[in-house]
C-alpha positions as CSV (number, residue, x, y, z in Angstrom):
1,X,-10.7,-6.3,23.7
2,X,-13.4,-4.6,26.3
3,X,-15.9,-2.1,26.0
4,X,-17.8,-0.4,23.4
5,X,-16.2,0.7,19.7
6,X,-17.0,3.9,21.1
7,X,-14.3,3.8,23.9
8,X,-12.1,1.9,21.6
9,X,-11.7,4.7,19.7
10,X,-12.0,8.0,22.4
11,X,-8.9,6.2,23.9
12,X,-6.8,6.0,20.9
13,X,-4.2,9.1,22.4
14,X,-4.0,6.9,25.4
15,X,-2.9,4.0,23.5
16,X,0.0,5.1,21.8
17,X,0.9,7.4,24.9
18,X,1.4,4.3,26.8
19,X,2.9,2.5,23.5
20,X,5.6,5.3,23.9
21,X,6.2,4.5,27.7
22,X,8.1,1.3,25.7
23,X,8.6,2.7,22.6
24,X,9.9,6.3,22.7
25,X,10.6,6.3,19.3
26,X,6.7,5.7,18.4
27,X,5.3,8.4,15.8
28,X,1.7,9.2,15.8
29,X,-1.0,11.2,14.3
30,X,-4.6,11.5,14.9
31,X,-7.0,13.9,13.0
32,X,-10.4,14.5,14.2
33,X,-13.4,16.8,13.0
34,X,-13.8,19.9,15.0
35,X,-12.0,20.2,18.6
36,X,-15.4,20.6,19.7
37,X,-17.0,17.3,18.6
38,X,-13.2,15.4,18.5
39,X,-14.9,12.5,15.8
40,X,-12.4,10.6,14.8
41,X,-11.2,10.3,10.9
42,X,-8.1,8.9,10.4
43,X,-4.5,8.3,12.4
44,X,-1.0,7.4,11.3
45,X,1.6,5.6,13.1
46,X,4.5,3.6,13.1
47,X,7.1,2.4,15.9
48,X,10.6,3.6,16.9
49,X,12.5,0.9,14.7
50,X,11.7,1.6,11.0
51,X,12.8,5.2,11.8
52,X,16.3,3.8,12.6
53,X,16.3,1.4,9.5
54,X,14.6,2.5,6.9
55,X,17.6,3.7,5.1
56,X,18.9,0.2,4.9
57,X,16.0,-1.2,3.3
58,X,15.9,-1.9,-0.2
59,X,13.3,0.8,-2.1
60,X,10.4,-1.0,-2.5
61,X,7.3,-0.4,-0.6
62,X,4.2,-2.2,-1.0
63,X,0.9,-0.7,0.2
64,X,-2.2,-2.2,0.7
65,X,-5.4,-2.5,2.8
66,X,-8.0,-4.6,4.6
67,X,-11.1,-3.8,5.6
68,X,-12.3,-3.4,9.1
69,X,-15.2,-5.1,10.3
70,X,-16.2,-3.5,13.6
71,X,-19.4,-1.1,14.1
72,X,-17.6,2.1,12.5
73,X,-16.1,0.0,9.3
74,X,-13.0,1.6,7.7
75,X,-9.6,0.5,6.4
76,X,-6.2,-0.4,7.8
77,X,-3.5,0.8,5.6
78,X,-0.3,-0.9,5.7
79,X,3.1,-0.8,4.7
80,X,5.9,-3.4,3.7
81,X,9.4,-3.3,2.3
82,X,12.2,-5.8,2.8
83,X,15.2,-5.6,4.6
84,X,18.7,-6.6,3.6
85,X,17.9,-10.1,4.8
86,X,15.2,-10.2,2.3
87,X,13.1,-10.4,5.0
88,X,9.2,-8.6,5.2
89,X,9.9,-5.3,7.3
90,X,6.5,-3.6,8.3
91,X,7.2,0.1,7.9
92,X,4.2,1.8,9.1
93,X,0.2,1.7,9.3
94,X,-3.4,4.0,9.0
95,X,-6.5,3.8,10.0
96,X,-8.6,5.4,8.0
97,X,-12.9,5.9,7.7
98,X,-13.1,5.1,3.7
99,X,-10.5,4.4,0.6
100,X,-10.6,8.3,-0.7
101,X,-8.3,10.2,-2.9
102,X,-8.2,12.7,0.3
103,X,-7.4,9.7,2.8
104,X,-4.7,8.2,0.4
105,X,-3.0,11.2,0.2
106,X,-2.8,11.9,4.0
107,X,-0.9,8.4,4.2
108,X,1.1,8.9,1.6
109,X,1.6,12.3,3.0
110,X,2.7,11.0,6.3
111,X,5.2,8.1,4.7
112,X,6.8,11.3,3.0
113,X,7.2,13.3,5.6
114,X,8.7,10.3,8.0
115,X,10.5,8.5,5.5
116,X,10.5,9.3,1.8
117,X,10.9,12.8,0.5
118,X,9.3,14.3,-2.1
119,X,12.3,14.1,-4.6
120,X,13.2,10.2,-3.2
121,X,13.3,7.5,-5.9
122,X,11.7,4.3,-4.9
123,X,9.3,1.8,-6.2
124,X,5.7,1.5,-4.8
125,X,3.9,-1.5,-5.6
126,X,0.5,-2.0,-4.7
127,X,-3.3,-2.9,-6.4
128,X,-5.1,-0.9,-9.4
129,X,-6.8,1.3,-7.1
130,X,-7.7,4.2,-8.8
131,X,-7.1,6.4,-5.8
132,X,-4.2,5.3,-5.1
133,X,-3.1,5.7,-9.5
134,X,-4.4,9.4,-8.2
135,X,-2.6,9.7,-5.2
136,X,1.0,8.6,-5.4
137,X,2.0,11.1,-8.3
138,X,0.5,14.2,-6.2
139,X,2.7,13.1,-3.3
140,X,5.7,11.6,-4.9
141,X,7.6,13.0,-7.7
142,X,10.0,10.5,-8.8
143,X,8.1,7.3,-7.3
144,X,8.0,4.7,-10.0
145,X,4.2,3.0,-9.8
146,X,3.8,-0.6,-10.2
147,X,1.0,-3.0,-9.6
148,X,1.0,-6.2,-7.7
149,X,1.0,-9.1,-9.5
150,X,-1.2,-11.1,-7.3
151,X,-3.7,-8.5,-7.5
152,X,-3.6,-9.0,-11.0
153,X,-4.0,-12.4,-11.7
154,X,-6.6,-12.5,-9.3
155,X,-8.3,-10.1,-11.4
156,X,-7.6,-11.8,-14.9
157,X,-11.1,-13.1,-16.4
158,X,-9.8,-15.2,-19.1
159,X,-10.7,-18.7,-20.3
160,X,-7.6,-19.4,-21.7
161,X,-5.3,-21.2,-19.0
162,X,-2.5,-20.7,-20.9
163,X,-2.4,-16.9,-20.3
164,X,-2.6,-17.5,-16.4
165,X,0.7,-20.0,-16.6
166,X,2.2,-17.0,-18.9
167,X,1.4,-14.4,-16.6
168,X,3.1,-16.3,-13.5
169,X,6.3,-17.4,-15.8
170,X,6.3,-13.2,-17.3
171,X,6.5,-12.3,-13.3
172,X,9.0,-14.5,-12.6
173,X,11.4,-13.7,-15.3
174,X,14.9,-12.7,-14.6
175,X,15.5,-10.9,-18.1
176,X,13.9,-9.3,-21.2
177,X,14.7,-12.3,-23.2
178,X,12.6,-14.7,-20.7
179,X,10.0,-11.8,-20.6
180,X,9.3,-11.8,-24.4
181,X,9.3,-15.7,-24.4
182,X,6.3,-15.4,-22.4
183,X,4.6,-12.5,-23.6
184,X,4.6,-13.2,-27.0
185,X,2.3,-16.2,-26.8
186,X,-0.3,-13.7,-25.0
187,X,0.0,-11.0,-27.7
188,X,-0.5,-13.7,-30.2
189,X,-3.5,-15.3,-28.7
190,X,-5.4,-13.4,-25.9
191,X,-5.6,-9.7,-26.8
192,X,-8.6,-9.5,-23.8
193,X,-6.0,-10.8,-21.5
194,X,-3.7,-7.9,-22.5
195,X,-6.3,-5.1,-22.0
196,X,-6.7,-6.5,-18.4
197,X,-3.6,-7.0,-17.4
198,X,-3.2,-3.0,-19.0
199,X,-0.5,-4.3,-21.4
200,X,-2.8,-3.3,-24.0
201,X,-4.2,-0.3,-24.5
202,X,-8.2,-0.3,-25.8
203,X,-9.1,0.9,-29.5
């Protein structure tokens, strides 16, 4: 809230060794460049509860980012899954300097060695980044990799309205029979719309 970004970030260790004054449970990790120098790259943390309850959540996580818009840039990483009230439980969050394969990985990396092993089975949703596409199946063996539908429909550039209602009705459908209702009217019509949503692979 005070001083420079400079500050802000030389007393990051000092944050989270007060956090844990609180919080005990509090995990964090902060990597730097040379011990000499101590520039900040990236950190890793989450607090003492998802460590207790992760096991009762349901295996879904959903990763995502925003940017940061201080002096010094970068991303916040964040992580969601729901708990057995179908409620959003925030699992754990990065700051990192730029959306890398390197930088994905050392999140991923962390949520595996906290959370998820390497042979887990779970579902990761999140956007069609392709470092992310890169990232998961170095990290995660058995992870099954799906993308967001918000992301997606966002992204769709088709004139055809009827595609976008499809879409939302395709997302929301219970079985395979309610699935092919909707999707058949795209594969008939809007072949474009297929390649973007990646339904369709390009000739």
């Amino acid at each position: 809230m005070r001083g420079s970004f400079e500050d802000a970030y030389q007393l990051f260790t000092n944050y989270f060794t007060e956090v844990r004054l609180v919080d005990p449970d509090l995990v964090f990790d902060i990597q730097t460049t040379s011990y000499k120098d101590r520039r900040f790259i990236r950190c890793f943390w989450y607090f003492g509860t998802p460590i207790k309850a992760y096991k009762l959540l349901r295996p879904v996580v959903v990763i995502d980012k925003t940017f940061l818009k201080g002096r010094y840039r970068g991303s916040l990483l964040t992580t969601i899954t729901i708990d057995p009230n179908n409620y959003i439980f925030l699992l754990a969050f990065s700051v990192i300097e730029s959306e890398t394969i390197e930088s994905w990985t050392y999140f991923l990396e962390m949520l595996r060695s906290n959370f998820y092993s390497f042979d887990t089975i779970f579902i990761v949703i999140s956007d069609k980044n392709p470092e992310i596409i890169n990232a998961i199946p170095k990290v995660f063996l058995f992870t099954v990799h799906t993308f967001c539908a918000f992301h997606i429909l966002s992204n769709i550039k088709t004139t055809i309205e009827s595609t976008m209602i499809a879409f939302r009705m395709i997302v929301e459908a219970l079985t395979s029979i309610d699935f092919n209702k909707h999707m058949n009217p795209i594969q008939n019509t809007d072949l474009v719309g297929l390649q973007i949503l990646g339904i369709l692979k390009e000739t």
